[in-house]
KOLTORFI-954946 format. One line per field, with one value per residue: residue number from 1; z, x, y of N, C-alpha, C in turn. Coordinates in steps of 0.1 Angstrom, whole numbers, plus 5000, padded with zeros to 4 digits. Layout:
BEGIN
k <- c(NUM | ...);
n_z <- c(Z | ...);
n_x <- c(X | ...);
n_y <- c(Y | ...);
ca_z <- c(Z | ...);
ca_x <- c(X | ...);
ca_y <- c(Y | ...);
c_z <- c(Z | ...);
c_x <- c(X | ...);
c_y <- c(Y | ...);
# end
This chain:
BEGIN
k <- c(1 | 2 | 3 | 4 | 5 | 6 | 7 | 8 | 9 | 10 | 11 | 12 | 13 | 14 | 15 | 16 | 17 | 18 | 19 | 20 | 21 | 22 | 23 | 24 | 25 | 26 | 27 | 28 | 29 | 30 | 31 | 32 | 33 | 34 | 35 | 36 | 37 | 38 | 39 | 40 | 41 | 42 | 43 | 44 | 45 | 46 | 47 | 48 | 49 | 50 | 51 | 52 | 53 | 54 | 55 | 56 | 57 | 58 | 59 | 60 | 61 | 62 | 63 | 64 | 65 | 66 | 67 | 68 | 69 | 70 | 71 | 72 | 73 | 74 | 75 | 76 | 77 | 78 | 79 | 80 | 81 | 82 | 83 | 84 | 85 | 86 | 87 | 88 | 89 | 90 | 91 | 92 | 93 | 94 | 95 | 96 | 97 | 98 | 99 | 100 | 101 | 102 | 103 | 104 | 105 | 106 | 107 | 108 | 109 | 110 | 111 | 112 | 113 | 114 | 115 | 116 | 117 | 118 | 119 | 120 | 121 | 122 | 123 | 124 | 125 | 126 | 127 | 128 | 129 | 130 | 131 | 132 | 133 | 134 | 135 | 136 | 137 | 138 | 139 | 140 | 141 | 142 | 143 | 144 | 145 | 146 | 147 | 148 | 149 | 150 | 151 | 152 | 153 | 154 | 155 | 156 | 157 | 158 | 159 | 160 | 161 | 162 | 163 | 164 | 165 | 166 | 167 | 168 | 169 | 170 | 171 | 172 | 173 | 174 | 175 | 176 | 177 | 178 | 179 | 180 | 181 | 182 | 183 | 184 | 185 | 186 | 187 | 188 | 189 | 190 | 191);
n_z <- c(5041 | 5057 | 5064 | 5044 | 5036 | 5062 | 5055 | 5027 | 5039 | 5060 | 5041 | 5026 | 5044 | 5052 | 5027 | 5025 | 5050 | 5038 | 5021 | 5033 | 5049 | 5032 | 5020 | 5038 | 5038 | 5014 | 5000 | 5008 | 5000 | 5019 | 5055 | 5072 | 5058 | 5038 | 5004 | 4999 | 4986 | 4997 | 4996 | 4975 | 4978 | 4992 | 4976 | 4954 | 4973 | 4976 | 4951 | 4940 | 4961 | 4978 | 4999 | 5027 | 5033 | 5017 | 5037 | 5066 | 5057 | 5053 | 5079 | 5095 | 5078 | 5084 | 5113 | 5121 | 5108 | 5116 | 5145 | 5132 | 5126 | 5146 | 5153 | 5166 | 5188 | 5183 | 5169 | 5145 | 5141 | 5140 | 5126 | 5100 | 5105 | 5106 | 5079 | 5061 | 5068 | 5060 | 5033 | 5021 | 5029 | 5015 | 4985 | 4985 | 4989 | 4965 | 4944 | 4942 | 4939 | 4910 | 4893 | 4891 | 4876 | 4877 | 4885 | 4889 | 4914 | 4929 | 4931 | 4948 | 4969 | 4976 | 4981 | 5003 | 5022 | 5027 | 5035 | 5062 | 5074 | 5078 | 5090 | 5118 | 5124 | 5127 | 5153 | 5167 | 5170 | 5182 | 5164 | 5139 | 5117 | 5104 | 5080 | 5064 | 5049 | 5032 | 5005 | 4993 | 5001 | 4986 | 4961 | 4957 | 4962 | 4943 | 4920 | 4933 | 4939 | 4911 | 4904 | 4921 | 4912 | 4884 | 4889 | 4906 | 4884 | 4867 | 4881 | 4889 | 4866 | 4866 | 4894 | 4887 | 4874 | 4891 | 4911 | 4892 | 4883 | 4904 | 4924 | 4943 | 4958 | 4974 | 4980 | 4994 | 4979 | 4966 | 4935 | 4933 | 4918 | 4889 | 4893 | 4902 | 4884 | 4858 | 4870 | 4881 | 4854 | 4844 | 4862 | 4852 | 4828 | 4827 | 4825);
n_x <- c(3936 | 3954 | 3973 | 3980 | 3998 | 4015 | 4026 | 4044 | 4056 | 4074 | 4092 | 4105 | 4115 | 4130 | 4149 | 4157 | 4173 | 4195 | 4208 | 4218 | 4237 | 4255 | 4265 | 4278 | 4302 | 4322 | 4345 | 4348 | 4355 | 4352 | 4360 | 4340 | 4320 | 4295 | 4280 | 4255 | 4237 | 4218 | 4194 | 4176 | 4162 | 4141 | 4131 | 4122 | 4101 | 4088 | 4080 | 4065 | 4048 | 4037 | 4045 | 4041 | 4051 | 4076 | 4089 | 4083 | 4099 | 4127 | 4128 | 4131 | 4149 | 4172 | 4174 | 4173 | 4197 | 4219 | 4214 | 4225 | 4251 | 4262 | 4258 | 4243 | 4228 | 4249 | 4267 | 4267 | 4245 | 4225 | 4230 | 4227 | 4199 | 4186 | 4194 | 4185 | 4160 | 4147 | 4159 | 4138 | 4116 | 4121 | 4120 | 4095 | 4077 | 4086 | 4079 | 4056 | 4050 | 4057 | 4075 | 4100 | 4118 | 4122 | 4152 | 4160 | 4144 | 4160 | 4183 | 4179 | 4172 | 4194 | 4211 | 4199 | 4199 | 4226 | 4232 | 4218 | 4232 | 4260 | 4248 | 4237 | 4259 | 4279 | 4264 | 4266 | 4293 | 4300 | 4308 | 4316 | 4336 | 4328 | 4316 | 4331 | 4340 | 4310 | 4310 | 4327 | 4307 | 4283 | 4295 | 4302 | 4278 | 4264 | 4270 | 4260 | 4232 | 4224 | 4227 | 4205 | 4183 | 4184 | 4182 | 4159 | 4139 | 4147 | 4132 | 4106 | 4086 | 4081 | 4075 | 4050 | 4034 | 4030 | 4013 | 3988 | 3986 | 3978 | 3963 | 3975 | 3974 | 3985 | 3975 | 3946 | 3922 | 3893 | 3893 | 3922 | 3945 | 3932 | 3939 | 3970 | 3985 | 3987 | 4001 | 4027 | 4033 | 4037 | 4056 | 4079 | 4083 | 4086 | 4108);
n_y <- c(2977 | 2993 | 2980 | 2968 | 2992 | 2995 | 2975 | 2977 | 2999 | 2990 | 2975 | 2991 | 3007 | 2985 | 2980 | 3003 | 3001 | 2982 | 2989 | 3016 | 3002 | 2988 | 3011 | 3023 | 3011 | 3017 | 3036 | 3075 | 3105 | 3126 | 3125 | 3103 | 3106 | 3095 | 3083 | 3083 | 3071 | 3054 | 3070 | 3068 | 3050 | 3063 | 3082 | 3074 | 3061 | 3086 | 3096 | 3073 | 3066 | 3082 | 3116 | 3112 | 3087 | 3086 | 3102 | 3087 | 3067 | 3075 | 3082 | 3061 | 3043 | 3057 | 3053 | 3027 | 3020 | 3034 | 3018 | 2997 | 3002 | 3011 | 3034 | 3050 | 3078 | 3087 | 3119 | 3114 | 3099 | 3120 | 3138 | 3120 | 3120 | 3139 | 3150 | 3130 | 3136 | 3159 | 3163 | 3145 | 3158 | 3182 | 3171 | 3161 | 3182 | 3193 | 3177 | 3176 | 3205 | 3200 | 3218 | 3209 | 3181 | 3146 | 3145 | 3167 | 3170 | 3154 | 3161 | 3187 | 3179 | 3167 | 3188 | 3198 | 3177 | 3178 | 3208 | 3204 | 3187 | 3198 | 3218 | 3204 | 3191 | 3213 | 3231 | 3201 | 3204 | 3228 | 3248 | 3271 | 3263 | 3238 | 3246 | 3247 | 3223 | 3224 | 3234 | 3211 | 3185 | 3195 | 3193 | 3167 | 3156 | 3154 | 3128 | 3112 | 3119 | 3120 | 3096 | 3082 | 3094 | 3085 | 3056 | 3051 | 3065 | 3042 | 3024 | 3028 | 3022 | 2993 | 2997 | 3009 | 2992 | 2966 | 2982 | 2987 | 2962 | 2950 | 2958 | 2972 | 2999 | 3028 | 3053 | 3072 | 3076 | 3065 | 3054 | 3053 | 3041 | 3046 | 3075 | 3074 | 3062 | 3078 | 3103 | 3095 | 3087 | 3112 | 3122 | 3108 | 3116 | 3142 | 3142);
ca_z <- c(5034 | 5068 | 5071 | 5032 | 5039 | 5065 | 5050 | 5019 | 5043 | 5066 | 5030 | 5014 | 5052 | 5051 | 5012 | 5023 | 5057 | 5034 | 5010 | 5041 | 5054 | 5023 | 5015 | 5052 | 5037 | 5000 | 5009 | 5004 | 4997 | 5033 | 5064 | 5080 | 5047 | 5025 | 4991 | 5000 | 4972 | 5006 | 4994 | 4963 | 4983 | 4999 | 4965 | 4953 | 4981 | 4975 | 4939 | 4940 | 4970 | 4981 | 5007 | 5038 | 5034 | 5019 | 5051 | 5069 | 5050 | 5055 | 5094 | 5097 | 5073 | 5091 | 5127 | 5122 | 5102 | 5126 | 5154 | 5130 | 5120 | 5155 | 5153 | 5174 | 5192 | 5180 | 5161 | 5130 | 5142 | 5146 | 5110 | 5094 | 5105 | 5100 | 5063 | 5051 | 5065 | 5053 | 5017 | 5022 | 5030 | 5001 | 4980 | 4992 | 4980 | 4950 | 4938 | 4943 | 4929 | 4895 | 4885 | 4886 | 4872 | 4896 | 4886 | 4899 | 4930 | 4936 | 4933 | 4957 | 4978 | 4980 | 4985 | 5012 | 5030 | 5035 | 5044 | 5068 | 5081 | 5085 | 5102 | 5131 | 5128 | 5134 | 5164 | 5180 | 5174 | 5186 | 5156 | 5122 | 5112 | 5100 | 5071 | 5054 | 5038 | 5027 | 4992 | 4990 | 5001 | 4976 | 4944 | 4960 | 4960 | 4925 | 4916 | 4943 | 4938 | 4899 | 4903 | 4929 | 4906 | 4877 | 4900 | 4905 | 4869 | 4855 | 4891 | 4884 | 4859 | 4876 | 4906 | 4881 | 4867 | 4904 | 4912 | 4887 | 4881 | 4924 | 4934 | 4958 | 4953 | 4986 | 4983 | 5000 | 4973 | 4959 | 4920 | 4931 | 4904 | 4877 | 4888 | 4904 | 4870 | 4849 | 4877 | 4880 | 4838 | 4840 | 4866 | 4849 | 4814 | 4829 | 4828);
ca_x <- c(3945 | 3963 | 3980 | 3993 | 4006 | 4024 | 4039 | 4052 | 4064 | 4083 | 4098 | 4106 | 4126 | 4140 | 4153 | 4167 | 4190 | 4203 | 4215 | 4225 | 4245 | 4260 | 4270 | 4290 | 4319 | 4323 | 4353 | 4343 | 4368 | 4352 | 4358 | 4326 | 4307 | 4284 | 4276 | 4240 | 4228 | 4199 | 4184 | 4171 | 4143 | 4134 | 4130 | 4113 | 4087 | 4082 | 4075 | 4061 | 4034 | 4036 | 4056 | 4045 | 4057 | 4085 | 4092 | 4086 | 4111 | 4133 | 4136 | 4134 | 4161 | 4187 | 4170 | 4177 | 4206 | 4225 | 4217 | 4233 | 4270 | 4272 | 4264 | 4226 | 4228 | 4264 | 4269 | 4267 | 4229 | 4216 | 4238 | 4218 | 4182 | 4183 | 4195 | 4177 | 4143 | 4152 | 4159 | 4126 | 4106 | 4121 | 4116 | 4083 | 4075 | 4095 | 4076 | 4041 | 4053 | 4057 | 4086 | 4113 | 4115 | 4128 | 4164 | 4160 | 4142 | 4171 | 4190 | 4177 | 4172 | 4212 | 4215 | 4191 | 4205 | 4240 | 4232 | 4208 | 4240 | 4267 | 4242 | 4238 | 4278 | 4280 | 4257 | 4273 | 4307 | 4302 | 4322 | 4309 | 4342 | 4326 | 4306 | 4341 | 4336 | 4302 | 4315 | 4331 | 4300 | 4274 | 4298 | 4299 | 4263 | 4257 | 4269 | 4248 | 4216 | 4224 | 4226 | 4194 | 4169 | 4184 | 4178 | 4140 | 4133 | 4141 | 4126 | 4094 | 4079 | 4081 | 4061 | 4031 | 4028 | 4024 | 4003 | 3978 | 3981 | 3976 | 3956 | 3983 | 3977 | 3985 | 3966 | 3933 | 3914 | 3886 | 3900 | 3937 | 3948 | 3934 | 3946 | 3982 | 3992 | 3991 | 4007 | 4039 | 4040 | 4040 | 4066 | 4087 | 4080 | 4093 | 4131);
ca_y <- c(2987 | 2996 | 2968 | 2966 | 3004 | 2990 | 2964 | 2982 | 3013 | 2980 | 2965 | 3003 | 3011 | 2973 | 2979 | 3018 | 3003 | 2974 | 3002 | 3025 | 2998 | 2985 | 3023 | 3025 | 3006 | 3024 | 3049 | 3088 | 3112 | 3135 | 3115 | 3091 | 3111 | 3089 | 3089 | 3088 | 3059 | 3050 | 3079 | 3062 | 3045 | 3082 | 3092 | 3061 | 3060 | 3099 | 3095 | 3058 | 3065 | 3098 | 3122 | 3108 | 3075 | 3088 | 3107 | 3076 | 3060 | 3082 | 3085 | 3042 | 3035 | 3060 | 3050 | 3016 | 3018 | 3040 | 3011 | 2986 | 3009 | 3014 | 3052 | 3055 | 3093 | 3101 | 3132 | 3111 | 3097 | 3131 | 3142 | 3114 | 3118 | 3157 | 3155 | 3122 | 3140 | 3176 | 3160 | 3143 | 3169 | 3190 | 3167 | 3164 | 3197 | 3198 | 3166 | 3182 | 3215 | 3199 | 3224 | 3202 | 3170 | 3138 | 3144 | 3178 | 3171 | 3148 | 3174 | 3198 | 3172 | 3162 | 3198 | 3203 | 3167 | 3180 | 3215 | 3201 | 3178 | 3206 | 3227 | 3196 | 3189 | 3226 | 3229 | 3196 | 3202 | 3239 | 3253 | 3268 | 3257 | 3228 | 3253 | 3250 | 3216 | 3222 | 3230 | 3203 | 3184 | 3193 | 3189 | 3152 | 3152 | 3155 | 3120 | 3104 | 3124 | 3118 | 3081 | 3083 | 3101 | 3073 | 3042 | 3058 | 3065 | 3026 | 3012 | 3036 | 3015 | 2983 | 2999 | 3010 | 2982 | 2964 | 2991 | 2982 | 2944 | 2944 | 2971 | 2974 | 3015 | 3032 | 3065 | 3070 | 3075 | 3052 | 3056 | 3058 | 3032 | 3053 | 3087 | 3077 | 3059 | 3087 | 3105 | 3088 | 3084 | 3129 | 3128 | 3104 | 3120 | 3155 | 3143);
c_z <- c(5043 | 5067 | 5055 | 5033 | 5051 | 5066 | 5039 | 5024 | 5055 | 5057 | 5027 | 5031 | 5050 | 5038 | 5017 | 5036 | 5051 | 5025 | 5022 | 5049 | 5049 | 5021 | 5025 | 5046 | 5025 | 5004 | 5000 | 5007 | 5014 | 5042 | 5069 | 5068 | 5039 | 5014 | 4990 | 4992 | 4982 | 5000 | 4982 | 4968 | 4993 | 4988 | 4959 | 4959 | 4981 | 4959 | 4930 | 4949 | 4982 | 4996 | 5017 | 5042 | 5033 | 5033 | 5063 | 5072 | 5056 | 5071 | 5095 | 5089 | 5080 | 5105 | 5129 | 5115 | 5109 | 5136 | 5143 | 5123 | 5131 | 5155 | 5161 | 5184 | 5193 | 5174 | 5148 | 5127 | 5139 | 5131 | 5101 | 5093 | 5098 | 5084 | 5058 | 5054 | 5062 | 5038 | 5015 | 5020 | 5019 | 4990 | 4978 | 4984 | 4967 | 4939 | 4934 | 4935 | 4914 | 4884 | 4881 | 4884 | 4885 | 4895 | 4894 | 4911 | 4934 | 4937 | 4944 | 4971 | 4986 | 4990 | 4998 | 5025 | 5035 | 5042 | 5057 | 5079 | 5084 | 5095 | 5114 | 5131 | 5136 | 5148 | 5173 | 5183 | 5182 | 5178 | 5144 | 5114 | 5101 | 5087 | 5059 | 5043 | 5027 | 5014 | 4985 | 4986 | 4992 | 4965 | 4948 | 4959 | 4951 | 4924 | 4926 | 4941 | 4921 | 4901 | 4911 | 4921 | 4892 | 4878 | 4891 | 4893 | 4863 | 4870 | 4883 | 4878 | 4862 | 4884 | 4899 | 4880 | 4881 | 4912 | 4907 | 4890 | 4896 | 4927 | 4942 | 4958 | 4971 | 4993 | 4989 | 4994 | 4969 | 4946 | 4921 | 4919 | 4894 | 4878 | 4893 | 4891 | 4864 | 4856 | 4881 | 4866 | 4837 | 4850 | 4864 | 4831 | 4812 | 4828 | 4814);
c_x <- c(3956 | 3976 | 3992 | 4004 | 4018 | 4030 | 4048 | 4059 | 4073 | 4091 | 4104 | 4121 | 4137 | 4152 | 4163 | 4181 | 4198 | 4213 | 4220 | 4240 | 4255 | 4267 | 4280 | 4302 | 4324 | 4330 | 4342 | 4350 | 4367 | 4355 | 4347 | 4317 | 4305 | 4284 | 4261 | 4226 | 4212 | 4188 | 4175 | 4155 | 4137 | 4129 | 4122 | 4094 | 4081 | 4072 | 4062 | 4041 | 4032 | 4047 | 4057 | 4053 | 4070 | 4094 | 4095 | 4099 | 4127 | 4145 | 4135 | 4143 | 4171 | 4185 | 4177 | 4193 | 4215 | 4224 | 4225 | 4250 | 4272 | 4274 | 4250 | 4236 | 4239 | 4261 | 4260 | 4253 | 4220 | 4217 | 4228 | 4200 | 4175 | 4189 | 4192 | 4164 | 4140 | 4151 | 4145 | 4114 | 4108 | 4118 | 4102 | 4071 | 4076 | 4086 | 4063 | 4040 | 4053 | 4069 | 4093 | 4107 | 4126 | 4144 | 4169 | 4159 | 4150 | 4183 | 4190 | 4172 | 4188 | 4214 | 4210 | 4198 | 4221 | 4238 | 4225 | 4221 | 4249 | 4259 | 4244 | 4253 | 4281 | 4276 | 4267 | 4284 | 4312 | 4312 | 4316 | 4321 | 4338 | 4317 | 4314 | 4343 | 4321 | 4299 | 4313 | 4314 | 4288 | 4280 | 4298 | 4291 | 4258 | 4257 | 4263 | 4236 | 4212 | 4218 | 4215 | 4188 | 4172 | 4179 | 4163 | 4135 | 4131 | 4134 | 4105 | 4085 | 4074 | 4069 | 4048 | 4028 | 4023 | 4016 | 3991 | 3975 | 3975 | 3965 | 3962 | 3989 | 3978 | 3977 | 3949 | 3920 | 3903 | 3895 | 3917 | 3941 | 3950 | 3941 | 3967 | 3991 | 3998 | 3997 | 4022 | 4042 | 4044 | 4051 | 4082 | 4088 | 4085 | 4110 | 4134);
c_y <- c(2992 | 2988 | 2967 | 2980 | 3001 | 2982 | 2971 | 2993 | 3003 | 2974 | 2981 | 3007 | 2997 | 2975 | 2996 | 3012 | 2995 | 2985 | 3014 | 3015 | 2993 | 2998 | 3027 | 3015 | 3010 | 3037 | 3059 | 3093 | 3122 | 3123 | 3114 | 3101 | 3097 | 3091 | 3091 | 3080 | 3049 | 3057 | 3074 | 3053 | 3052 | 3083 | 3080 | 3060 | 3073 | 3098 | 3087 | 3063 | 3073 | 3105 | 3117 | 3098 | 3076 | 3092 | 3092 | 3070 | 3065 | 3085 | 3071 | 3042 | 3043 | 3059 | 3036 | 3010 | 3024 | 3026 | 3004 | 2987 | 3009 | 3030 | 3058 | 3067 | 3092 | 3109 | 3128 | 3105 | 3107 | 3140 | 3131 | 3115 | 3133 | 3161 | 3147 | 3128 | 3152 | 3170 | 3157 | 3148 | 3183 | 3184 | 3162 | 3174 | 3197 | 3189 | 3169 | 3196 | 3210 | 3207 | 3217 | 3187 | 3158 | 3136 | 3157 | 3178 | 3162 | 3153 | 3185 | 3190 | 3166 | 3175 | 3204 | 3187 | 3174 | 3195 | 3214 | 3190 | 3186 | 3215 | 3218 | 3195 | 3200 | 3229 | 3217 | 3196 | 3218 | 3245 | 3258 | 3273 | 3245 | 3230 | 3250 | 3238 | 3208 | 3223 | 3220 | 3186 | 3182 | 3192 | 3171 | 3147 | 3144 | 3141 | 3109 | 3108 | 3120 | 3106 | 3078 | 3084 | 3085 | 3058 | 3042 | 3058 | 3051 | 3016 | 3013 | 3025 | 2999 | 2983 | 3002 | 2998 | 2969 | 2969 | 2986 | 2970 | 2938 | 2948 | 2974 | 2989 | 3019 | 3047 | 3063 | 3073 | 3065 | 3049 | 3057 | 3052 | 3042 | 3071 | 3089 | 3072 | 3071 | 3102 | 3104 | 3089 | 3103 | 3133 | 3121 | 3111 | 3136 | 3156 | 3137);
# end
């Protein structure tokens, strides 16, 4: 079981830097800003086969994806790790809480990723100047964290259904199967 967990948490980072790196050439109206469409297999692997992984996920797709833009400990390495694993870990939360549904926690997850990235801009550029296009920022969000939780929702079903027909469940339960199924159907069923 070790070994499948880390294959699918090696395929889930592989699947988020192709989409981190693909998304570095897609202008964005801030300058060296993102739309953020990696996040989709954060949110994925949070939903899919629980927080940690997500988390995981999370710091490997912008670790490795940072070495391959050409951005490892700049500003913009350090702006990436601290608001894909800030979103993560609110989403994390948010997902476990049950309040929100997975359009929301991709919502509070956008929102939690950029404040989470002017704070480090802030800090390294020694300026909280840089608070001034955080605005700007999270109305940007939206249609990234929108299109994120949408992805998730028509992938979702897919993953059960691999889930079951495999056994390729990742939880540490004996019975995972039967209780992450109907698990995933109440957090896709909430949006």
């Amino acid at each position: 079981m070790r070994a499948k967990r880390i294959a699918l948490t090696a395929l889930m980072i592989s699947l988020g830097v192709v989409t981190y790196v693909l998304e570095s050439v897609v202008p964005f109206p801030i300058p060296n800003g993102k739309w953020g469409f990696s996040n989709f297999v954060v949110l994925l692997s949070i939903f899919a086969f629980g927080g940690v992984e997500g988390i995981k996920v999370a710091i490997g797709k912008s670790l490795i994806g940072s070495i391959l833009t050409g951005h490892f400990m700049d500003v913009a390495f350090f702006m990436s790790v601290a608001g894909s694993s800030s979103a993560a870990l609110i989403e994390t939360v948010l997902s476990r809480v049950g309040f929100f549904g997975l359009f929301g926690v991709s919502l509070c997850g956008s929102i939690a990723n950029n404040i989470a990235q002017i704070f480090v801009g802030s800090v390294f550029l020694q300026s909280k100047s840089f608070f001034i296009i955080l605005p700007y920022m999270l109305f940007l969000g939206i249609p990234g964290a929108l299109a994120n939780a949408y992805i998730v929702k028509r992938v979702l079903p897919y993953v059960e259904r691999i889930q079951v027909s495999t056994g390729f469940d990742f939880t540490t339960k004996e019975n995972a199967a039967q209780e992450t199924v109907p698990q995933i159907r109440n957090n896709r069923s909430g949006n």
